[in-house]
N, C-alpha and C positions, 0 to 999 in steps of 0.2 A: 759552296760558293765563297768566292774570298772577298772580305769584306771592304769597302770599297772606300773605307778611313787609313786603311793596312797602308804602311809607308816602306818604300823599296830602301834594305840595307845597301844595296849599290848602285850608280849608273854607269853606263858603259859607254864613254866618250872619249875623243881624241886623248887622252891623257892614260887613258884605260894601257896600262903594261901588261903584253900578251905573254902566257907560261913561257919559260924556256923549254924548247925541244930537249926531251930525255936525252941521254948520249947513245944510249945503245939503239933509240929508236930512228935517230941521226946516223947511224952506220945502215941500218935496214934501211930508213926512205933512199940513202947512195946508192945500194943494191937492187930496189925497185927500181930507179933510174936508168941503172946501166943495161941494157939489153945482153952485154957482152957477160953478165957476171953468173959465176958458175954457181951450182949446187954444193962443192967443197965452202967457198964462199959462205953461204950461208951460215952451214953447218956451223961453220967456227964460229959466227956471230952468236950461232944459237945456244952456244955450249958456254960462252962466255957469261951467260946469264941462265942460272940454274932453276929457276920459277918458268923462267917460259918454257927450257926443256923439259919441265915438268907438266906443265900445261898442254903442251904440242903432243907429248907420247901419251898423254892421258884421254887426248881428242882422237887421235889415231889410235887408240885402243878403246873407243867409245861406241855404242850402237851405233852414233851417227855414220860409222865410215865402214863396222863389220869385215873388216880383215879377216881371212881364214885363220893366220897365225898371231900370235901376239907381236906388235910392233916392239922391241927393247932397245933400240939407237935411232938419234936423229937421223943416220944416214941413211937407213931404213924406213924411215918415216917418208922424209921427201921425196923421193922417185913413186911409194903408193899416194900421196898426198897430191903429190906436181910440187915443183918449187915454186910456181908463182903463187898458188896455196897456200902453201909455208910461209910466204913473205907474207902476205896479206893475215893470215894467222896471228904471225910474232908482232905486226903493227897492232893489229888489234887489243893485243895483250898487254905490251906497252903500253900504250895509250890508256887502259882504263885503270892497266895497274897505277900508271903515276898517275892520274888524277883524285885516287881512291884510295891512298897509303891515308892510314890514320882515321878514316871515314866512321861513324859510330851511328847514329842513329838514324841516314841516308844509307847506310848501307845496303837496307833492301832495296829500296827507289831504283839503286845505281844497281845492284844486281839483275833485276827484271827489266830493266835498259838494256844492261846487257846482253841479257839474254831474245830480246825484243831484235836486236842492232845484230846477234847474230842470225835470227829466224831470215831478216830483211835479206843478208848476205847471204845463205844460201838458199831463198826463194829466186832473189835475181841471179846470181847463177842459172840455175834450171832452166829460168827462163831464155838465158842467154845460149845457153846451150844450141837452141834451135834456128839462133838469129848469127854465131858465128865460133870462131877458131873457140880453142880449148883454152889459148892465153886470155883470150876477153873473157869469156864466160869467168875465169876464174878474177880476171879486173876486177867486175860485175859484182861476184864475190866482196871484193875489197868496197867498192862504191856502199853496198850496200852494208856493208861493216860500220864504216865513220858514218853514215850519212845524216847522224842525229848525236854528231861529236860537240856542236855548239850545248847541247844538255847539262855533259859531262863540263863543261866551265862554269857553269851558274851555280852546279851540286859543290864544284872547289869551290867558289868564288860566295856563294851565300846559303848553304847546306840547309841547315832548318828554314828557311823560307822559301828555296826553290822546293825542298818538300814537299811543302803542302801544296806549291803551285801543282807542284805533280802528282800526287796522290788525289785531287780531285775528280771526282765524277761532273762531266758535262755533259747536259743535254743538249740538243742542236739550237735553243732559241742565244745559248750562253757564248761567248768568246771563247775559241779554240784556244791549245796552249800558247801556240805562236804569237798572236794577241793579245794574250793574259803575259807575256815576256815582253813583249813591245812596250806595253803598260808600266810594267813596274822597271824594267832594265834598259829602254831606251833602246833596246833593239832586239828580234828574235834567235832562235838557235840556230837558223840556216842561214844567217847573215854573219856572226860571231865567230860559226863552225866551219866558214867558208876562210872567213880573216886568218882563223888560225891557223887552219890548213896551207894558206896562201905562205904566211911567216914561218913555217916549219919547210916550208918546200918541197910538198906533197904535189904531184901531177895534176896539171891547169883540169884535165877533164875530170878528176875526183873533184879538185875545189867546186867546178861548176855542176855537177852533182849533189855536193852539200847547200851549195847558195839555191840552187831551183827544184828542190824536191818537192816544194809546196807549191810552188808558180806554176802562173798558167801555164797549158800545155804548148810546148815548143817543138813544133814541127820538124825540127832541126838539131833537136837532142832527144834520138830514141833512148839513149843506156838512161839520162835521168826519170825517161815516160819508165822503163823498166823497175826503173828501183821504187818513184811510186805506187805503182801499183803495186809492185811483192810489198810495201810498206801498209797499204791499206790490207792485202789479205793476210798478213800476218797480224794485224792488230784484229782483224774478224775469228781469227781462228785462235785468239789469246795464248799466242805464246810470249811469254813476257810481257813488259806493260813499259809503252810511251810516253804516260800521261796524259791521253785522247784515244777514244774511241771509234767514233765516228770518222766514215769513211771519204777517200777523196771525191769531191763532185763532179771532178773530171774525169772519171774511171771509162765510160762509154768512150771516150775522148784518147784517153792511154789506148785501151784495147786498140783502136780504129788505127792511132800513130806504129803502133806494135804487129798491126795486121795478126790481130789474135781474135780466133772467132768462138763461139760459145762453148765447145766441145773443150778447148785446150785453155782457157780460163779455168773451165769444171776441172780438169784434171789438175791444174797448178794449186789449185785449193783445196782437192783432197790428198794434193803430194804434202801438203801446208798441213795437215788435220791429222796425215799419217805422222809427219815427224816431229810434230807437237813434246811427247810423249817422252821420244831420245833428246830434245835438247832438254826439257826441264831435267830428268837423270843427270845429262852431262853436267849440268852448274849446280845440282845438288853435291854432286860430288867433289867441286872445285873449292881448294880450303878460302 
């Protein structure tokens, strides 16, 4: 429990200067963009930055994807992957690498985030999978990648105090993270994580993904009912840590919007339980 004298190192107001967009992660959100842009395209974005070609052939040669043959070139990778994959991939990678250069004693926090942000992204996928094209599902993918990107600013912005904010255990009587953020920063991570995405120039339906994953249930946006609920059964099935436990209250509510009945819930959760296992390996293995 955080003690209730603790005084917030920052506030986050109209003056608040949002990170600068990485540049290579500014080439990839144009690429996301363009419907028109090739797989060569990518490729050479990929190659121009040697951490993520390292990261991409090491995911693509990981349980989670099980190739017959060993993946050894990006351009190999993306046609077994999908390119929209790949994009949503190399964002991801970006994104936590530059927030996380020089990180020390958050390091874990941000690691089990990580790994937490990717469970979410390929739960919704799977889920998407049933609801539409192979492009959305792999969006779904991406949504659920950032969708807990406002985190990753508080861990840069004030490292040893968003720690403990997040390493704490709450039980249901206590303030969720999101309100223990409102508290001390003047505002939460789906509000913050939404701004920045907006000021990077990341697609209106990711931002509004980020800004409503906690909000009430919106009749009118299935992909966000999607990403939260893979967001509660991946925090049930403890792959990586959020910094909350407890689950959404509107879960009956998701399913109903999602027209998911109790049979394919049960299987989304032990697809959740089987691949628990391959992402903790894969970020073991991530230098």
């Amino acid at each position: 429990m955080i003690a209730a004298k603790a005084t917030s190192p920052f506030r986050i107001d109209k003056n608040f200067d949002m990170p600068t967009v990485p540049l290579v992660l500014s080439r990839i959100i144009q690429v996301l963009d363009d419907d028109h842009s090739s797989a060569q395209e990518m490729e050479d974005l990929i190659l121009h930055d040697p951490s993520l070609s390292a990261r991409i052939l090491k995911l693509a040669n990981s349980a989670l994807y099980s190739f017959r043959s060993e993946v050894k070139t990006i351009s190999h990778a993306i046609p077994l992957l999908g390119l929209n994959l790949v994009k949503s991939l190399a964002i991801g990678v970006s994104v936590f690498e530059s927030f996380t250069k020089g990180a020390k004693g958050e390091a874990v926090h941000i690691n089990n985030l990580w790994m937490h942000s990717f469970g979410v992204g390929m739960l919704s996928q799977e889920l998407w999978k049933k609801r539409g094209p192979r492009k959305e599902a792999e969006f779904a993918f991406l949504c659920g990648l950032l969708h807990d990107l406002g985190k990753v600013i508080f861990f840069k912005k004030a490292p040893m105090h968003y720690s403990f904010i997040f390493s704490q255990e709450r039980n249901d009587k206590e303030p969720d993270i999101s309100a223990t953020e409102q508290q001390y920063y003047g505002v939460n991570h789906a509000s913050i994580g939404s701004l920045l995405a907006e000021h990077w120039g990341f697609p209106p339906e990711l931002c509004t993904v980020i800004r409503k994953h906690h909000s009430t249930v919106d009749p009118n946006a299935p992909l966000v009912a999607a990403v939260s609920l893979a967001d509660t059964i991946v925090r049930q099935t403890s792959i990586g840590r959020d910094g909350d436990r407890r689950a959404n209250p509107d879960m009956s509510r998701l399913q109903a919007l999602l027209r998911m009945g109790a049979e394919e819930f049960r299987q989304l959760r032990l697809y959740a339980e089987s691949r628990r296992k391959d992402v903790d390996d894969f970020f073991r293995m991530m230098p």
